[in-house]
LOFILO-300710 format. One record per atom (N, C-alpha, C, O): residue in three letters; x, z, y. Coordinates in pm, 1 decimal. Each point is the difference from the previous one (the first is absolute). Layout:
N
(ALA, (X, Z, Y))
...
END
This chain:
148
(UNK, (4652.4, -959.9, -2342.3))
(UNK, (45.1, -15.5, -137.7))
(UNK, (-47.7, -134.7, -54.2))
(UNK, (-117.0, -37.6, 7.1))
(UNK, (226.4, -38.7, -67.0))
(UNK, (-21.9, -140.5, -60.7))
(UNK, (36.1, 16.7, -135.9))
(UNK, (91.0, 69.4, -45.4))
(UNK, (-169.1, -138.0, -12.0))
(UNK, (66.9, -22.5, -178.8))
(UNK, (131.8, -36.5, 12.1))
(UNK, (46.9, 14.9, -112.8))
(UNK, (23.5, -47.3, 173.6))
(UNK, (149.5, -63.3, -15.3))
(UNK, (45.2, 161.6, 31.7))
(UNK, (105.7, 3.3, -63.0))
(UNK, (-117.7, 101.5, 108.8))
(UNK, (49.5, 58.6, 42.6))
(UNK, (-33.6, 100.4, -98.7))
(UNK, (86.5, 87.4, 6.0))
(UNK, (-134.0, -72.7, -54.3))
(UNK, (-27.8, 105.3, -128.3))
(UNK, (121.7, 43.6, -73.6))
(UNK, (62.3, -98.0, -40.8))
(UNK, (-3.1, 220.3, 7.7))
(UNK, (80.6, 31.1, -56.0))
(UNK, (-68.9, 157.1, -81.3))
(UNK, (-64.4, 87.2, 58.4))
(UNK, (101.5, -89.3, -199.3))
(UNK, (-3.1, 135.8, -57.5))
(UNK, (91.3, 118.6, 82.5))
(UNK, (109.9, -35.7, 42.4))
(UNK, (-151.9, 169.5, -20.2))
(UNK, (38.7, 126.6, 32.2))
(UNK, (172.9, -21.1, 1.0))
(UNK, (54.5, -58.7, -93.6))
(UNK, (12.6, 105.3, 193.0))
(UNK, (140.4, 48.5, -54.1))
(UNK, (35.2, 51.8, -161.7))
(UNK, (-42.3, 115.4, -7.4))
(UNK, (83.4, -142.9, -80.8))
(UNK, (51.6, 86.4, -130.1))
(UNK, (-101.8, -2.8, -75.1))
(UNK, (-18.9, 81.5, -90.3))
(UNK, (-59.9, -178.3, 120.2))
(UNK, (-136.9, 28.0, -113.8))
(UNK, (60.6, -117.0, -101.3))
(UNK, (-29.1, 33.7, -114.8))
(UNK, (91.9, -140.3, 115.3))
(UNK, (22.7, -112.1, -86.7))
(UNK, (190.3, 28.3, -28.8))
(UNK, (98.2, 20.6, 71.3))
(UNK, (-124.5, -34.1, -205.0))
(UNK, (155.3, 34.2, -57.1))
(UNK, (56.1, -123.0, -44.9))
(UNK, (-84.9, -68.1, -57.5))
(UNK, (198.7, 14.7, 63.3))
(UNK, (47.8, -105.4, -88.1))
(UNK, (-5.8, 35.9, -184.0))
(UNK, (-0.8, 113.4, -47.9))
(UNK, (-1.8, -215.2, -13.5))
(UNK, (-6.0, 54.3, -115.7))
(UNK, (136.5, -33.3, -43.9))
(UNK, (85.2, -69.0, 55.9))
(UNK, (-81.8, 146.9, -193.0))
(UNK, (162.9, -50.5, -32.7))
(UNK, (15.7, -98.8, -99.0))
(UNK, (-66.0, -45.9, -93.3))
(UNK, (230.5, 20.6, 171.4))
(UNK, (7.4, -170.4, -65.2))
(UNK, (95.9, 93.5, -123.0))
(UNK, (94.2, 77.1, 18.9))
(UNK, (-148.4, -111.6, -123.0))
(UNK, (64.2, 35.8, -130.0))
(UNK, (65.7, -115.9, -53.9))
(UNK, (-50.3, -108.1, 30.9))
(UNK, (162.0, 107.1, -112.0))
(UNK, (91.5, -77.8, -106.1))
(UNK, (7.1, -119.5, 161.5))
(UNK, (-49.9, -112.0, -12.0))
(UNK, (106.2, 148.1, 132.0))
(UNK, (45.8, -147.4, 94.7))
(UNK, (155.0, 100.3, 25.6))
(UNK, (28.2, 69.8, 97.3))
(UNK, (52.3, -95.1, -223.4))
(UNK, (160.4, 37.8, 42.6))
(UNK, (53.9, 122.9, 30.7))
(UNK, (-71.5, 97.0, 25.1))
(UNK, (170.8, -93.8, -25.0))
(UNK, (47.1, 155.0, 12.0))
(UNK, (6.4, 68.4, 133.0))
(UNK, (-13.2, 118.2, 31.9))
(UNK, (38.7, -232.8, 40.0))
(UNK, (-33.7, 76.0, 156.6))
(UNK, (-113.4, 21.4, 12.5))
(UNK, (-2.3, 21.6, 121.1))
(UNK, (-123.4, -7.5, -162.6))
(UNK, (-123.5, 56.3, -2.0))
(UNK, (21.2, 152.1, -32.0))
(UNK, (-39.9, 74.2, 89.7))
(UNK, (90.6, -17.4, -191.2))
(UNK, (10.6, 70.7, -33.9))
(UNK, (-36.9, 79.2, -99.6))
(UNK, (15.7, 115.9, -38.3))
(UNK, (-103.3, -275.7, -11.2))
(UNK, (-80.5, 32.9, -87.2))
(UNK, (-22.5, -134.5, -61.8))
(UNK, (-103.8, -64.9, -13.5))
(UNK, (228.7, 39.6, -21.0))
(UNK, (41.2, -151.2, -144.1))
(UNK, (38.0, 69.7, -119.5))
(UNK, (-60.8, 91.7, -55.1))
(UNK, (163.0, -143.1, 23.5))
(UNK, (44.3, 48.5, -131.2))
(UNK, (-117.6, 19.1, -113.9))
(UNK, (-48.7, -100.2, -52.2))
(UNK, (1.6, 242.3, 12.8))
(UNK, (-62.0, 26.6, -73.2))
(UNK, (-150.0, -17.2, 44.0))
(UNK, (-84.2, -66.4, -60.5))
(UNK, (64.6, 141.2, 182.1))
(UNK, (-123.9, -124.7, 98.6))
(UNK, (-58.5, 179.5, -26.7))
(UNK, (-107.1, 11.7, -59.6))
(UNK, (163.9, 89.1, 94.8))
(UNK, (-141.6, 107.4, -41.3))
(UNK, (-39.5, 78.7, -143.8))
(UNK, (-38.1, 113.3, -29.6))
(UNK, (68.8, -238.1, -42.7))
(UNK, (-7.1, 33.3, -184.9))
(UNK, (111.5, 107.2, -23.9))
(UNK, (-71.3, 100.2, -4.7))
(UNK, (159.5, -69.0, -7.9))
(UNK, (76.0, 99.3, 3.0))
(UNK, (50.7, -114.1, -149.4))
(UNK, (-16.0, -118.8, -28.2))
(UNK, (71.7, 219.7, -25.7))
(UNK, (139.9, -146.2, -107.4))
(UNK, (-68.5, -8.4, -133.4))
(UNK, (-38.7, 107.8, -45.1))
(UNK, (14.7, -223.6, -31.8))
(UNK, (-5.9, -41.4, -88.2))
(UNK, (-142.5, 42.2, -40.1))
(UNK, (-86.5, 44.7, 75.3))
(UNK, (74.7, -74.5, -251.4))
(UNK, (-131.1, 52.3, -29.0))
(UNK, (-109.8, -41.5, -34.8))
(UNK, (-24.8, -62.1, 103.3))
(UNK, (-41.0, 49.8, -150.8))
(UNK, (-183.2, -75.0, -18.9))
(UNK, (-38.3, -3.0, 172.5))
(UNK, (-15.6, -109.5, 54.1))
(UNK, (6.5, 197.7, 0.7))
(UNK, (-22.4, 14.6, 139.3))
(UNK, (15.1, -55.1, 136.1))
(UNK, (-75.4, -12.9, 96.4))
(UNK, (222.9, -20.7, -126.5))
(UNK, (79.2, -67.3, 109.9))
(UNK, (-30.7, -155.7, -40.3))
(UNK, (49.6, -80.8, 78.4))
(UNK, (-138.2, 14.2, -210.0))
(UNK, (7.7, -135.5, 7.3))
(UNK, (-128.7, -60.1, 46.3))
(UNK, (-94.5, 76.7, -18.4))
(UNK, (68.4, -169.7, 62.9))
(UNK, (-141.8, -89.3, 35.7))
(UNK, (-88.5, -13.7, -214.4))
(UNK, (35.8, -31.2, -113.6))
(UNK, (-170.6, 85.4, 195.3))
(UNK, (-87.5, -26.1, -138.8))
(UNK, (-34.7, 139.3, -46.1))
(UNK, (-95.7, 22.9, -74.1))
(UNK, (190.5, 83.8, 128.5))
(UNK, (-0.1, 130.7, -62.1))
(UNK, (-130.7, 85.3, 34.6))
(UNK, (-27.7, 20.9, 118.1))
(UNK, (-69.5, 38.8, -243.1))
(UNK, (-104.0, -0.9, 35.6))
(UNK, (-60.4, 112.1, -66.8))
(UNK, (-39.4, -36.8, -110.7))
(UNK, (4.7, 215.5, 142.3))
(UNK, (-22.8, 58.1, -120.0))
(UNK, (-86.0, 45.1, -74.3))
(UNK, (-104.6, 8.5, 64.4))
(UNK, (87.3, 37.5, -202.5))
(UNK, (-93.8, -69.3, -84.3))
(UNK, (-145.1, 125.9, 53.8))
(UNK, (29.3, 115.4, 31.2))
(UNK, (-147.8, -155.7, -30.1))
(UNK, (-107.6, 32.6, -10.1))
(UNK, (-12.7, 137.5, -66.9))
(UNK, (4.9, -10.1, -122.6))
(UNK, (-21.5, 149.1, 172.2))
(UNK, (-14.2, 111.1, -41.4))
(UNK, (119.5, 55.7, -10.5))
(UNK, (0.6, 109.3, -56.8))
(UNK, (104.0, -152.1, 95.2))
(UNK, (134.7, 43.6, -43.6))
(UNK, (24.8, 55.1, 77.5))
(UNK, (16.0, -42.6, 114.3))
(UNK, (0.9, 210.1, -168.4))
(UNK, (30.6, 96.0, 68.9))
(UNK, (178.4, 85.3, -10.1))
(UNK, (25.7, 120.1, 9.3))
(UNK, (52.8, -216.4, -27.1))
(UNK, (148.3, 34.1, 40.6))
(UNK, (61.6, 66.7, -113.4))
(UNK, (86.8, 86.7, 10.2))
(UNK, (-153.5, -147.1, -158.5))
(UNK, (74.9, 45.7, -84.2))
(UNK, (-108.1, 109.6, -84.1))
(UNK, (-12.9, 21.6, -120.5))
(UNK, (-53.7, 33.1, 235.1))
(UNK, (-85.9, 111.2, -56.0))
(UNK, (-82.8, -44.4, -112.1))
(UNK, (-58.0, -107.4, 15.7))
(UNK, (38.2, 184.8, -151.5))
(UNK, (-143.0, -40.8, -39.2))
(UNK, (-150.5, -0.8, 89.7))
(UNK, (-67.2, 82.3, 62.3))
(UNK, (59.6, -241.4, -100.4))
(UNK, (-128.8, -58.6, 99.0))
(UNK, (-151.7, 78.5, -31.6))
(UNK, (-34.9, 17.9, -116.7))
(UNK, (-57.1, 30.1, 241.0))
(UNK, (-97.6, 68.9, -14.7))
(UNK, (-77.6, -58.2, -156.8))
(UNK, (-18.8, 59.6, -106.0))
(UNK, (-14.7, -206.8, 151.1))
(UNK, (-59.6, -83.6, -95.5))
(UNK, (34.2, 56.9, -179.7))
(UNK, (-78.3, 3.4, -95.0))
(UNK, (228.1, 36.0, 102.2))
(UNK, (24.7, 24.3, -168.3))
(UNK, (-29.8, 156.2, 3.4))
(UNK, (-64.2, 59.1, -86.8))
(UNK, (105.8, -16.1, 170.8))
(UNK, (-18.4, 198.6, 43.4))
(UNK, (-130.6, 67.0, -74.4))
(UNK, (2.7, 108.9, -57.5))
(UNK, (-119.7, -196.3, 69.8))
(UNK, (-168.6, 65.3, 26.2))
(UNK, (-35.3, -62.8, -169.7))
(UNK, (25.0, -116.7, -30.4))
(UNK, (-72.2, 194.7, -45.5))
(UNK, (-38.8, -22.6, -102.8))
(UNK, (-101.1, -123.1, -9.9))
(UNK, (-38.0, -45.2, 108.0))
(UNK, (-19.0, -25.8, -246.5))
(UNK, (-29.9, -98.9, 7.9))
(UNK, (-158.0, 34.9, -119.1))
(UNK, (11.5, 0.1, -122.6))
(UNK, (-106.3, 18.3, 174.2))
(UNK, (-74.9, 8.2, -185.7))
(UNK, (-105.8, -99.1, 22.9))
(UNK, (-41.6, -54.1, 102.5))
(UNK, (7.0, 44.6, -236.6))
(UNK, (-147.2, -88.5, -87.4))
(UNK, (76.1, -113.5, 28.2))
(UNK, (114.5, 16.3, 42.0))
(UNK, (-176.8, -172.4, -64.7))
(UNK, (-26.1, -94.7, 30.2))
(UNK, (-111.1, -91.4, 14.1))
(UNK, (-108.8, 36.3, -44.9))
(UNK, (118.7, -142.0, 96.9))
(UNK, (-121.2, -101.2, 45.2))
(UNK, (-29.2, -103.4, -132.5))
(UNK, (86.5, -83.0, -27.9))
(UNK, (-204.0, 90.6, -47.7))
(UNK, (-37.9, -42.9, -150.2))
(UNK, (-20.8, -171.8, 74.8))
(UNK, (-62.4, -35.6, 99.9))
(UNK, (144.5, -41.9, -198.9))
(UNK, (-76.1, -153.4, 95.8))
(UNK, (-75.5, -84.8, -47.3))
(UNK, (-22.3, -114.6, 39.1))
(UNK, (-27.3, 183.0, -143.8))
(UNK, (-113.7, -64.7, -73.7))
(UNK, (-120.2, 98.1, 78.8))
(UNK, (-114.5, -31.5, -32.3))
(UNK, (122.9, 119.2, 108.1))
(UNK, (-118.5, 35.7, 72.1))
(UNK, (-94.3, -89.8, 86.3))
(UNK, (18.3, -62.0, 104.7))
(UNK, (-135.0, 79.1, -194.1))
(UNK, (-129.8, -84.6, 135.5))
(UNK, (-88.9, 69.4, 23.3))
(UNK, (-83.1, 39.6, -81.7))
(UNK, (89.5, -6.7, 234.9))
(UNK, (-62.2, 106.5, 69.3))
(UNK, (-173.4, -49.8, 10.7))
(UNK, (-37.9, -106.8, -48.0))
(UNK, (-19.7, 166.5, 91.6))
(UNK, (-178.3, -33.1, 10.9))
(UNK, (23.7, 19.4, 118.6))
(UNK, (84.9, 69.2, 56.1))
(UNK, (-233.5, -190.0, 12.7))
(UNK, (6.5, 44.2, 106.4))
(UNK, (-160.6, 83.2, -26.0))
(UNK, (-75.4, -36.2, -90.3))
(UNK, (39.1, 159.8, 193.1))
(UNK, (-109.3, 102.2, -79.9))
(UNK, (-127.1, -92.3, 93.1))
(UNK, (56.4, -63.0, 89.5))
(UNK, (-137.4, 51.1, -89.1))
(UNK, (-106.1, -7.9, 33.6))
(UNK, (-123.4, 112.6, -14.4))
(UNK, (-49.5, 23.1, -110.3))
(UNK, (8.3, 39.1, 222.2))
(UNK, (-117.3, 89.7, -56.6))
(UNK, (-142.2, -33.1, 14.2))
(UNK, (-40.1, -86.7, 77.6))
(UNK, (-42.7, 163.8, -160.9))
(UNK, (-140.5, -49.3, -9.6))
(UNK, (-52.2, 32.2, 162.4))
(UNK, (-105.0, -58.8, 25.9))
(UNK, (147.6, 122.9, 61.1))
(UNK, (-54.5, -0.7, 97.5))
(UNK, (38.8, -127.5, 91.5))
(UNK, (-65.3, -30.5, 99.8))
(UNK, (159.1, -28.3, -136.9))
(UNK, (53.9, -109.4, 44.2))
(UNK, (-74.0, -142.3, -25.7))
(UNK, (-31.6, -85.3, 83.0))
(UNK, (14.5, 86.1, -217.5))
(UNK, (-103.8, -50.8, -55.8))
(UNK, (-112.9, -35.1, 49.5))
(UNK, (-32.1, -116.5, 23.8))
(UNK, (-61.4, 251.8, 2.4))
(UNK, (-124.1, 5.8, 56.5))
(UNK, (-16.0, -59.2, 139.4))
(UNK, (-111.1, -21.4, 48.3))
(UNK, (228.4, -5.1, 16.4))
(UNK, (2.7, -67.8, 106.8))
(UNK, (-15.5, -95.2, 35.4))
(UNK, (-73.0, -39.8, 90.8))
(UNK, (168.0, -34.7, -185.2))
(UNK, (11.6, -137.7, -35.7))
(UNK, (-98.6, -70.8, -33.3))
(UNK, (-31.6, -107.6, 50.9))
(UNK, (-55.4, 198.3, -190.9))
(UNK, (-120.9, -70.1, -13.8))
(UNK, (-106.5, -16.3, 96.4))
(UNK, (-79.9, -93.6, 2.7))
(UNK, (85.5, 199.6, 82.3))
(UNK, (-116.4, 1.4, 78.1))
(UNK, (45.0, -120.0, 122.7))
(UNK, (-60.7, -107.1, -1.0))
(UNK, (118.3, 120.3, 56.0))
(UNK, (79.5, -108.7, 99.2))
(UNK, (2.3, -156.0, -40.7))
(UNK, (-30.6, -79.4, 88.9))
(UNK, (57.4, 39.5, -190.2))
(UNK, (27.0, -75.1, -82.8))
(UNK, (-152.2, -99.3, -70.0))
(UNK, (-25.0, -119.5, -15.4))
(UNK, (-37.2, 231.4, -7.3))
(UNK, (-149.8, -14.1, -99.9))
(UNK, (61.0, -42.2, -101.1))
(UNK, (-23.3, -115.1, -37.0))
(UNK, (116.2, 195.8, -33.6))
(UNK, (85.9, -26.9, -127.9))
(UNK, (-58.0, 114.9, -93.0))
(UNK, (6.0, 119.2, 30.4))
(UNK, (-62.2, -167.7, -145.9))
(UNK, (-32.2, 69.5, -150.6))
(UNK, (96.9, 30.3, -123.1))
(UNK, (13.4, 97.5, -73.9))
(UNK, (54.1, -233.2, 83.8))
(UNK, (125.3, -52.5, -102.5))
(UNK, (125.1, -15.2, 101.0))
(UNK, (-3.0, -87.2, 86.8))
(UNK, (118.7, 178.9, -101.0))
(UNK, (79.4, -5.9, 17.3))
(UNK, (130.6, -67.9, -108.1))
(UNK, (52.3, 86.0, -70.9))
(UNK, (-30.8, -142.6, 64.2))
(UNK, (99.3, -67.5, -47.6))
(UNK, (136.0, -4.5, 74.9))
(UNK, (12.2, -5.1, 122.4))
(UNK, (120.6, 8.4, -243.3))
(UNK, (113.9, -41.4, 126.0))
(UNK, (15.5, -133.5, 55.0))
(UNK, (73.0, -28.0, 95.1))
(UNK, (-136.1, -42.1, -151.8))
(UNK, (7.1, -144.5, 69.8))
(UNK, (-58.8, 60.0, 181.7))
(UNK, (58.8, -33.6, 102.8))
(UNK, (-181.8, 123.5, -106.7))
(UNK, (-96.7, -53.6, 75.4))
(UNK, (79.2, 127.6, 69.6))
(UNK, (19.7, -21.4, 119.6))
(UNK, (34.5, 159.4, -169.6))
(UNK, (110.5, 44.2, 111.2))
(UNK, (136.3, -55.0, 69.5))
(UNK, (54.7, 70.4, 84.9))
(UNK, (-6.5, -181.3, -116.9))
(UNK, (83.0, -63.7, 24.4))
(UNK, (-49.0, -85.0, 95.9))
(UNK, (78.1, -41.7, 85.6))
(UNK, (-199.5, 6.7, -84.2))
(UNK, (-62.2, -122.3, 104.6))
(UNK, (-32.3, 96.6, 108.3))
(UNK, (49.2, -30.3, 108.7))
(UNK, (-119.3, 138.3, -111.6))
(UNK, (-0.8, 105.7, 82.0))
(UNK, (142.8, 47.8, 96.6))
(UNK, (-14.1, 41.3, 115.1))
(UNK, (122.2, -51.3, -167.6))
(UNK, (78.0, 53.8, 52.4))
(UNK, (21.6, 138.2, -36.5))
(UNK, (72.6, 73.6, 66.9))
(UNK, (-134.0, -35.7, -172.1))
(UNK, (55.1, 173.5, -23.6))
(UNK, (140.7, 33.9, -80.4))
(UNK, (73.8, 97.8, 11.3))
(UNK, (-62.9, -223.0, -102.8))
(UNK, (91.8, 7.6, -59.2))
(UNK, (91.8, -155.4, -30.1))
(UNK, (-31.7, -111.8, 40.7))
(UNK, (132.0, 143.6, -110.5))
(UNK, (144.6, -98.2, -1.8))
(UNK, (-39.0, -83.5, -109.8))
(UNK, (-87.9, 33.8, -79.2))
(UNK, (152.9, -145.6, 72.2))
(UNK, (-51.2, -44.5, -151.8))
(UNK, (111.7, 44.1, -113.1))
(UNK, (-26.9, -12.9, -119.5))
(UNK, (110.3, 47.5, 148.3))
(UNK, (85.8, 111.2, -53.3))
(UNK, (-4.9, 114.1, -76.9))
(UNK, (51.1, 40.3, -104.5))
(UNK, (-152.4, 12.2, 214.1))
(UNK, (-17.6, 149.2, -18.2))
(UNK, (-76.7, 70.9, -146.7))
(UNK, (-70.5, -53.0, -85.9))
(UNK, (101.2, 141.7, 96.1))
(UNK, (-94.6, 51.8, -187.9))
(UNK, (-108.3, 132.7, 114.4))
(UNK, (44.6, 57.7, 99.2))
(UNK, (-192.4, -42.3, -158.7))
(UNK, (-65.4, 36.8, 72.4))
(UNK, (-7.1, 166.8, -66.3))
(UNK, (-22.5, 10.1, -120.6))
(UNK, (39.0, 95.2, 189.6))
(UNK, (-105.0, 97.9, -69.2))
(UNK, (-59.9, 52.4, 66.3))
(UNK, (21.4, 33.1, 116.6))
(UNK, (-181.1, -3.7, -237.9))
(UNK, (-119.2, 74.5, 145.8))
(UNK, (41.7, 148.5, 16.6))
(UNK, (63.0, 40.5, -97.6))
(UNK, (-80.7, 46.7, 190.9))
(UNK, (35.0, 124.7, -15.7))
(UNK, (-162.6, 87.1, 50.1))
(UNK, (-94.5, -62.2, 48.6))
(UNK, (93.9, 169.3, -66.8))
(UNK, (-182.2, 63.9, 37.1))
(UNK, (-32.0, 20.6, 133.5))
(UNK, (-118.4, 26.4, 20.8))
(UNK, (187.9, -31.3, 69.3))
(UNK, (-22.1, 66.4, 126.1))
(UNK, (-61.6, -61.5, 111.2))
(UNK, (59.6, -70.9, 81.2))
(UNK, (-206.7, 105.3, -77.9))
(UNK, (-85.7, -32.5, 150.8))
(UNK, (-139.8, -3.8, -125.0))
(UNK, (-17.1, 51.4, -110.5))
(UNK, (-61.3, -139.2, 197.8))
(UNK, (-150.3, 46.0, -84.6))
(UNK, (-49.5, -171.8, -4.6))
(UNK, (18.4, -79.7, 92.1))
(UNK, (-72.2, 55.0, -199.2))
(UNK, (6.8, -102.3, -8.7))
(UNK, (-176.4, -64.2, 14.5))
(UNK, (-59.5, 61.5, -88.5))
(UNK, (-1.1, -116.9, 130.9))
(UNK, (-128.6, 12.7, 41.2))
(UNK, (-87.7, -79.9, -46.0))
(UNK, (-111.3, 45.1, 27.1))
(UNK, (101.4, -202.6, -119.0))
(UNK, (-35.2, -23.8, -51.5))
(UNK, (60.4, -80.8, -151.3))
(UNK, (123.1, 2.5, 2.3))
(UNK, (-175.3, -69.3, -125.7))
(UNK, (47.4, -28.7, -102.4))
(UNK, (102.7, -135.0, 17.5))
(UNK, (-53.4, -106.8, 30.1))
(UNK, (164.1, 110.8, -44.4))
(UNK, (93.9, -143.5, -48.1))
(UNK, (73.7, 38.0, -87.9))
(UNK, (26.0, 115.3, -34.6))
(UNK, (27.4, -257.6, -22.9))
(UNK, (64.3, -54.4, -91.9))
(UNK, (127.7, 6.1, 23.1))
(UNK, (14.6, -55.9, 108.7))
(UNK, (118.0, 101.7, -158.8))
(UNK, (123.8, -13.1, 97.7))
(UNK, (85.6, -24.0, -151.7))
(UNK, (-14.6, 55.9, -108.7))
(UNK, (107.3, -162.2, 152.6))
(UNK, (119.9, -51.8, -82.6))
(UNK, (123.4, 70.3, 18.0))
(UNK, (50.4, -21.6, 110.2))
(UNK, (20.5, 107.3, -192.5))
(UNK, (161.7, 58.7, 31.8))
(UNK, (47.8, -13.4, -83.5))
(UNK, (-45.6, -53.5, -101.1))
(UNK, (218.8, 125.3, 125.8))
(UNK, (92.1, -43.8, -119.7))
(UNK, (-39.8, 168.9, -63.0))
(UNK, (13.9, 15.3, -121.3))
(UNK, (-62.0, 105.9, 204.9))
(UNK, (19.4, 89.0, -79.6))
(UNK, (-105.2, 91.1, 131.9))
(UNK, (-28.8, -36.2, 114.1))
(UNK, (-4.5, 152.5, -183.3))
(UNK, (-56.1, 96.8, 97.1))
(UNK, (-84.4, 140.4, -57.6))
(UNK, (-34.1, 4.6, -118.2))
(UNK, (1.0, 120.5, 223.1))
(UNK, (83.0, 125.1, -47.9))
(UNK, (-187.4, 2.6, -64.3))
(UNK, (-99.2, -71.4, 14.5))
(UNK, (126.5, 170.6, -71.4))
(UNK, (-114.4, 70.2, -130.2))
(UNK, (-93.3, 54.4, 110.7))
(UNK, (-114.5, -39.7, -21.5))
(UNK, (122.8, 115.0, 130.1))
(UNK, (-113.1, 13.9, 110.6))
(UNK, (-46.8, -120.5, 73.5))
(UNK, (-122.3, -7.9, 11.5))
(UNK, (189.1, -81.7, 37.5))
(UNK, (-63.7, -117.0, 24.2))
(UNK, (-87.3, -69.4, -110.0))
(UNK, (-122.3, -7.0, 12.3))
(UNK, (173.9, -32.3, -95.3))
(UNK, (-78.1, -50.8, -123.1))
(UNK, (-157.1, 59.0, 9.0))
(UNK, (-106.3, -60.3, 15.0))
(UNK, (145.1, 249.3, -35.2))
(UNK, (-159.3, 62.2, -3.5))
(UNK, (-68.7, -49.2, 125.6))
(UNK, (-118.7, -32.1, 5.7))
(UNK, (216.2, 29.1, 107.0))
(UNK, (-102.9, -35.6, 156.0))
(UNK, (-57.1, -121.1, -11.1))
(UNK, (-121.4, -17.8, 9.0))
(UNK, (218.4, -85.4, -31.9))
(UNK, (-93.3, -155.0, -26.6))
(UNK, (-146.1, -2.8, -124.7))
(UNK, (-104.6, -63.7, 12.8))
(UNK, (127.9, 116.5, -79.4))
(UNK, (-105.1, 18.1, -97.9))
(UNK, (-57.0, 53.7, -8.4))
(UNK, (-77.1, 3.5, -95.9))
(UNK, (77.2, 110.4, 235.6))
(UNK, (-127.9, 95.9, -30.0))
(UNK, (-114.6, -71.9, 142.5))
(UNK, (-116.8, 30.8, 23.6))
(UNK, (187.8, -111.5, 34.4))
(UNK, (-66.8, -95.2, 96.8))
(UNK, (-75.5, -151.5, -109.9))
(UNK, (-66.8, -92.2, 46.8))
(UNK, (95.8, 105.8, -158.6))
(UNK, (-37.8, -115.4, -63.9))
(UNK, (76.5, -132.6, 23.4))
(UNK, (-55.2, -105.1, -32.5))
(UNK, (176.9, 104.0, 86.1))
(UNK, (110.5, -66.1, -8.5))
(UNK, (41.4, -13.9, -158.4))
(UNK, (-35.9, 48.1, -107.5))
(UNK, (156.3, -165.2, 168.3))
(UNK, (100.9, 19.1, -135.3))
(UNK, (130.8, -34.1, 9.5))
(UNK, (20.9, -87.5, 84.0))
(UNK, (96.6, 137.0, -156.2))
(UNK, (139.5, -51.9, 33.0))
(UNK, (13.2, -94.5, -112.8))
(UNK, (-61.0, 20.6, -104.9))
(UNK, (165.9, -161.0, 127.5))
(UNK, (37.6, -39.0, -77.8))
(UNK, (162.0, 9.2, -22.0))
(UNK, (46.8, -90.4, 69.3))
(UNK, (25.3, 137.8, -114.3))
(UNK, (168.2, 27.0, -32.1))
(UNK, (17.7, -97.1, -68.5))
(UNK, (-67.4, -25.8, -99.7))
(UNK, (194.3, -66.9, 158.4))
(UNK, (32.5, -122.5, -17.6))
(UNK, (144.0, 24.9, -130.1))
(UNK, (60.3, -97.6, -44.7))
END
């Protein structure tokens, strides 16, 4: 066996068909398209979800509430999160400048503290807002929040 001599299987390779080459093909004229139509022309293309006339799932399924776009979400930060940071860090005063240099947060972002983990010694922490149990946790450590 030589590479020149290589051939695919008997009947494994089909010609393909020559479409729109004349009528002795047998397949000129209309070329396949069957007659006239959006269908039968070049460009014809159909639309996205379009289900044949039917009402489309998309309008079918009810629709409720909406998205408020004056919404600005927090991102939460918790005091156990916190306690991490400071300790890792040897951070007392948290500031968003000095979470932003950290990498915890966006300069974007609006901060809130939330209560959850244990917080282990006293800092200082800067937010846009944060919950009434955190508040008691930072301050019963001799911390303090400042709400911007």
């Amino acid at each position: 066996m030589e590479l020149h001599n290589l051939k695919p299987a008997e009947g494994s390779v089909k010609n393909g068909k020559r479409i729109a080459r004349g009528q002795g093909s047998g397949r000129g004229g209309t070329s396949t398209r069957g007659h006239k139509g959006a269908k039968s022309r070049s460009g014809w293309k159909k639309k996205r979800n379009f289900e044949g006339g039917q009402m489309p799932l998309q309008m079918r399924l009810p629709k409720r509430g909406f998205t408020n776009p004056n919404r600005s979400p927090f991102t939460a930060i918790n005091i156990g999160r916190l306690a991490e940071i400071a300790d890792k860090y040897a951070v007392t005063d948290l500031t968003l400048e000095k979470m932003i240099e950290l990498g915890i947060i966006k300069k974007t972002d609006k901060v809130k503290i939330l209560a959850s983990g244990e917080l282990t010694s006293s800092i200082t922490v800067q937010a846009h807002a944060c919950s009434e149990t955190a508040k008691a946790a930072i301050e019963a450590k001799g911390g303090s929040i400042n709400i911007i």
